[in-house]
NUFI-268246 format. One line per 10 residues: their letters; for each residue x, y, z of C-alpha. Coordinates in pm, whole numbers, plus 50000, padded with zeros to 5 digits. Layout:
BEGIN
a> X:Y:Z | ...
***
This chain:
BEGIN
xxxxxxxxxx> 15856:83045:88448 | 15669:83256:88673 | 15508:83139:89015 | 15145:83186:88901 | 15265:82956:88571 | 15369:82684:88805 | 15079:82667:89024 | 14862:82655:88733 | 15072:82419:88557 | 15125:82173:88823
xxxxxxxxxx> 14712:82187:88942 | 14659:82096:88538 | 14887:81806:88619 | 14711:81717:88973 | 14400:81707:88776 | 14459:81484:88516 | 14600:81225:88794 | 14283:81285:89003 | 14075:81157:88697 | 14287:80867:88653
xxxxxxxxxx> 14389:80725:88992 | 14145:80912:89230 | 14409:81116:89429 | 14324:81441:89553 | 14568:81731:89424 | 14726:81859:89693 | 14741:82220:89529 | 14326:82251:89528 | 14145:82438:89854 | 13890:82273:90024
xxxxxxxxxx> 13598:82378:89795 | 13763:82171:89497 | 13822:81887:89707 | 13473:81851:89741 | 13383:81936:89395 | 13557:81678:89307 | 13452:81410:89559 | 13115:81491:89437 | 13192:81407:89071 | 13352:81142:89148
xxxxxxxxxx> 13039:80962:89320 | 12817:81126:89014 | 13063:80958:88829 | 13031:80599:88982 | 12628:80595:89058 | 12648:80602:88647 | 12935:80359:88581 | 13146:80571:88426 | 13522:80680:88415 | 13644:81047:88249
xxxxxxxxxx> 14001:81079:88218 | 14096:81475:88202 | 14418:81556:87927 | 14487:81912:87949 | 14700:82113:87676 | 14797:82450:87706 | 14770:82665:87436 | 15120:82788:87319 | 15459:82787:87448 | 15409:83085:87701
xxxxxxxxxx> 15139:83150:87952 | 15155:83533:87893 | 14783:83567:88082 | 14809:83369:88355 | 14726:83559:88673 | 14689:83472:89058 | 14480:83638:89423 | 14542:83558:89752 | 14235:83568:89993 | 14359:83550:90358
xxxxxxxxxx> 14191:83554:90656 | 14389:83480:91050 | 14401:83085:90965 | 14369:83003:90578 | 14582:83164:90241 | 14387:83056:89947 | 14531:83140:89596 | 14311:83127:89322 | 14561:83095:88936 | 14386:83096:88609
xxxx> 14485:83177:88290 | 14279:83397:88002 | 14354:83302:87609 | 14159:83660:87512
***
């Protein structure tokens, strides 16, 4: 398994905790953090829970791709995957 595979697989696994327990996956920058603390309170003002199960699609992740955007303080790598 390549590095971009498990970054991508173990955010899809940070996720799903996030939407059950509330902890923050350590994996996400600081824009997703807060993307998430939003929903979270959108989330609560309504009452509601949402549980996230991700499946991948297939054995391999054949598409799965990763950048790095650095500047002097910060690396941020952004991992995604395309099924096309």
């Amino acid at each position: 398994m390549g590095a971009e595979e498990q970054v991508y697989r173990q955010f899809a696994r940070e996720l799903e905790e996030w939407s059950r327990t509330d902890k923050t996956p350590e994996t996400g920058n600081q824009d997703i953090r807060y993307y998430l603390d939003l929903q979270r309170e959108r989330l609560r003002s309504r009452n509601l829970k949402m549980e996230y199960r991700l499946r991948l699609r297939g054995e391999h992740l054949d598409n799965v791709y990763s950048t790095a955007y650095r500047d002097r303080i910060y690396t941020n790598y952004q991992t995604c995957s395309s099924f096309m």
